[in-house]
C-alpha positions as CSV (number, residue, x, y, z in Angstrom):
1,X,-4.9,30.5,-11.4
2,X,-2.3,28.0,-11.8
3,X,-0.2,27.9,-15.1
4,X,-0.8,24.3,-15.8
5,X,-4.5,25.3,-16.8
6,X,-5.9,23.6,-20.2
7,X,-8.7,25.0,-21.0
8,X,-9.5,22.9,-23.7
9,X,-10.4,20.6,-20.1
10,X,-11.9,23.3,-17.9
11,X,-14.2,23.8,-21.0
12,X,-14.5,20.5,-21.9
13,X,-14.1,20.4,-25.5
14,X,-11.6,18.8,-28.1
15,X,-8.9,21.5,-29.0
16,X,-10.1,21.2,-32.8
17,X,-13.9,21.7,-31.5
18,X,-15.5,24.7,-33.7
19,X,-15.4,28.4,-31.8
20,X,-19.3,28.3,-31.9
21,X,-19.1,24.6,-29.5
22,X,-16.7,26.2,-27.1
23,X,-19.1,29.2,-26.9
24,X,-21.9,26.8,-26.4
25,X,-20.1,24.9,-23.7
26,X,-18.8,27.8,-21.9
27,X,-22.1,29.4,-21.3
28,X,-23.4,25.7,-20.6
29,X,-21.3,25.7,-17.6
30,X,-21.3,29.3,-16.8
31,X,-24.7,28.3,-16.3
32,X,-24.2,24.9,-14.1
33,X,-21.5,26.7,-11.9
34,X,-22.4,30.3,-11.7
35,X,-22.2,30.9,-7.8
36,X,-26.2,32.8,-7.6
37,X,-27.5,29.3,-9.1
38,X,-24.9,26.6,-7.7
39,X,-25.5,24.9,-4.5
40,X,-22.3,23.6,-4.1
41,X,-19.2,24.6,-2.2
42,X,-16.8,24.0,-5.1
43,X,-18.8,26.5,-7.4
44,X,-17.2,29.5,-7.2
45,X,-13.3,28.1,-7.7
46,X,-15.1,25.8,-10.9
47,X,-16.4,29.4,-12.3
48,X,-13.6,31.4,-11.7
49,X,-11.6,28.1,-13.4
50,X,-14.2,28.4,-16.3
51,X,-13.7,32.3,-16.6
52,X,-9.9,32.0,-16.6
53,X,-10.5,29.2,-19.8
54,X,-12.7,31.0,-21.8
55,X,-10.0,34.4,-21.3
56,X,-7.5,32.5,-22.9
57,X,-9.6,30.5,-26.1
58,X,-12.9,32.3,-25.7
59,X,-11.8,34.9,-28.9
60,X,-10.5,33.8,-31.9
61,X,-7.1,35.6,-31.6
62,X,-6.5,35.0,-28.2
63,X,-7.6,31.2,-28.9
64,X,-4.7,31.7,-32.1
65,X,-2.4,32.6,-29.7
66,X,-3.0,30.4,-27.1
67,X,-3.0,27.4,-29.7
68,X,0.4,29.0,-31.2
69,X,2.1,29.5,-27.6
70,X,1.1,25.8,-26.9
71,X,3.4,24.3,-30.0
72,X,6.4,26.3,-29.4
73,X,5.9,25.3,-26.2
74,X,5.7,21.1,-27.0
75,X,8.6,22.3,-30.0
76,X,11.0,23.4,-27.5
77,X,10.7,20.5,-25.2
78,X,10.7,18.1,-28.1
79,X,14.1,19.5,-29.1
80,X,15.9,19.8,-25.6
81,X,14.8,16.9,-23.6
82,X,15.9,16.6,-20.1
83,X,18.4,14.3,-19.5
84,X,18.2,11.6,-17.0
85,X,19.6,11.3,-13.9
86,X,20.4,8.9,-11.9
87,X,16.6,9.8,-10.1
88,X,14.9,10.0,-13.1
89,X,16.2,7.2,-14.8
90,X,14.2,5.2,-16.6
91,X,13.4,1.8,-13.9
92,X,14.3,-1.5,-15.4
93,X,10.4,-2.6,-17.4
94,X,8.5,-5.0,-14.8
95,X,7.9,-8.4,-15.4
96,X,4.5,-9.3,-16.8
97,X,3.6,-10.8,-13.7
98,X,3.9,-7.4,-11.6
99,X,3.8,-4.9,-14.0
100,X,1.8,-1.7,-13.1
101,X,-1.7,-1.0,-14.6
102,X,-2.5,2.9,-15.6
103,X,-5.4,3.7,-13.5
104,X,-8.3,4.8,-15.5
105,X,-8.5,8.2,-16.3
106,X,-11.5,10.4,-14.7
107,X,-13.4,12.1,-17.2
108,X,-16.2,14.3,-15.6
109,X,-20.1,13.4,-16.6
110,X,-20.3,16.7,-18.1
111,X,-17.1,16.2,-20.4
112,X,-18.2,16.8,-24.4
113,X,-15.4,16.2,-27.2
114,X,-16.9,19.0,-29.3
115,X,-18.3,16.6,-31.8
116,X,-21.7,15.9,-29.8
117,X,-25.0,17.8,-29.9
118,X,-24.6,17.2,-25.7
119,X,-23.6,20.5,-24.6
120,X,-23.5,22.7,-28.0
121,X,-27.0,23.2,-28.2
122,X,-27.5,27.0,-30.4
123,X,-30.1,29.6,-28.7
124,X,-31.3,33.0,-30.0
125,X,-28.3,34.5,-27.9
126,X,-25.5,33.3,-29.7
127,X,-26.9,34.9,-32.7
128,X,-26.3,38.9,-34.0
129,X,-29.0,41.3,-33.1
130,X,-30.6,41.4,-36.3
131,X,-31.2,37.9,-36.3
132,X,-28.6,36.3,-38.2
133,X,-25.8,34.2,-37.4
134,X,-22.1,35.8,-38.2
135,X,-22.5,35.0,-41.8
136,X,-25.2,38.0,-42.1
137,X,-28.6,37.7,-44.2
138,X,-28.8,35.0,-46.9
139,X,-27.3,36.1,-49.9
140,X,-30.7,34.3,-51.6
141,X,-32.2,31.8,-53.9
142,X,-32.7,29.6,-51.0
143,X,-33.3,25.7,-51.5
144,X,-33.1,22.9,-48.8
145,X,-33.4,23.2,-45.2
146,X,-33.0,26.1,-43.7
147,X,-30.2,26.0,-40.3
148,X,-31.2,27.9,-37.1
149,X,-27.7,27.8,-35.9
150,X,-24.2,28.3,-36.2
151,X,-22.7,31.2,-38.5
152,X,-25.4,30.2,-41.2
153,X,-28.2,30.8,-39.6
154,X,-31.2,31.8,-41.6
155,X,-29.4,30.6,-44.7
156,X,-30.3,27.2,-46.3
157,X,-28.2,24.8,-47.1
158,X,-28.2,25.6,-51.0
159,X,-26.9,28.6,-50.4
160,X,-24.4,27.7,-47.8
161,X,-23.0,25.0,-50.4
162,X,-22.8,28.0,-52.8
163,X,-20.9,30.1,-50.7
164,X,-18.9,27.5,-48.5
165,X,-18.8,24.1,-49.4
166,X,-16.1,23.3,-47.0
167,X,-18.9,24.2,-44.1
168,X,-21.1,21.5,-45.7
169,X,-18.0,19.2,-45.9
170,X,-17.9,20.1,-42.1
171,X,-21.6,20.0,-41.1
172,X,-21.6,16.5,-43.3
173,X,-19.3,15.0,-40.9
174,X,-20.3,16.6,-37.5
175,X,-23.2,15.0,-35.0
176,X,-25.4,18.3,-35.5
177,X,-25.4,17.9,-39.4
178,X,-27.5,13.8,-38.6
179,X,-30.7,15.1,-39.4
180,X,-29.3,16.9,-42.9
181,X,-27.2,13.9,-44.0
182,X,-29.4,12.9,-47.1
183,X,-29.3,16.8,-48.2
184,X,-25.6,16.7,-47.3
185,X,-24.7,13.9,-49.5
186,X,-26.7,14.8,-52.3
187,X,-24.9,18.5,-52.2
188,X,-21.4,17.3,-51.7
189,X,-22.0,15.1,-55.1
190,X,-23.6,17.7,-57.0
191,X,-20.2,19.5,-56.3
192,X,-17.9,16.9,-57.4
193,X,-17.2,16.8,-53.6
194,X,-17.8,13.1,-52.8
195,X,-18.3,10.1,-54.9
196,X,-18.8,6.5,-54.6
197,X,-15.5,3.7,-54.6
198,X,-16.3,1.1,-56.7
199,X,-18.8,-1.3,-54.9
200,X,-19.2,0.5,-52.3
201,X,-22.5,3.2,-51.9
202,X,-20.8,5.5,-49.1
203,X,-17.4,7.5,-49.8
204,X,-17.5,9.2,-45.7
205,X,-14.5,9.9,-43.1
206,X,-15.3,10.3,-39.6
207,X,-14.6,13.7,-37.6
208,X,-11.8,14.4,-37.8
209,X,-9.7,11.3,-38.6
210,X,-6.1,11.1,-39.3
211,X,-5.7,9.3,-42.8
């Protein structure tokens, strides 16, 4: 497998996706490219591409260290830049009238950013055996809906506020948390967490946003 796999790409998912959403979209394309249910010639080099990606981010520790290679990596070259030469000097810029366009950049029809419901769909697989999601059994007193995915599973969302508002923060901002967003808001102000600028009825940031 060549070195210059990102498997962030092969997986297709954002690098800050959630470890549950490149689950989902490995097993997604495991199932799109496996060679027994593929047609197609290209199959068996796109699954052993997928296999290779999910070996090297599929676990949270080698995901860590992966993601931690990756910025010494950028680090080093940021510090020792090559120098130019005379063939890789830069070319004098190129008058308006000639000057080259990028050509789009090919983004395949199955790509997902991490932050749709396309592709990181939850099923009874992805949770633990005795029905839970990693978080275990609902600690109790339950109020609100209750989630059938994710690491919460089988807890509502009272008692995932309880125990970790930053997940609501999360779930509040991600395309899987639309259909909660009323319960969402009304939690995250009960907790101090959100409130309204003057004049203005919504205090929200999208995913992941730089301020």
């Amino acid at each position: 497998m060549p070195d210059a796999l990102d498997p962030y790409k092969t997986l297709q998912v954002d690098p800050e996706a959630e470890d549950e959403v490149i689950q989902a979209a490995y097993r997604r394309l495991a199932r799109k490219y496996h060679p027994d249910l593929a047609e197609t010639p290209e199959a068996a080099a796109r699954m052993a591409a997928i296999n290779a990606a999910w070996e090297m981010i599929g676990e949270p520790a080698a995901r860590s260290a992966y993601d931690r290679a990756k910025t010494v990596e950028r680090t080093a070259a940021a510090a020792n830049p090559a120098p130019p030469t005379s063939a890789t000097a830069a070319p004098r810029p190129a008058t308006p009238a000639t000057a080259p366009t990028a050509p789009p950049e090919v983004v395949s029809r199955d790509w997902t950013s991490g932050r749709s419901t396309q592709g990181s769909g939850y099923d009874e697989s992805m949770r633990a055996p005795e029905g839970h999601g990693a978080a275990g059994p609902p600690p109790g007193r339950p109020s609100g809906t209750v989630l059938n995915f994710g690491r919460y599973a089988g807890w509502s969302l009272g008692e995932v506020a309880r125990h970790d508002i930053e997940y609501i923060e999360w779930l509040d901002r991600a395309p899987i948390g639309r259909n909660y967003r009323s319960e969402l808001d009304g939690l995250l102000r009960s907790t101090g967490r959100r409130r309204s600028a003057e004049g203005d009825a919504t205090d929200r940031r999208g995913l992941y946003r730089r301020r």
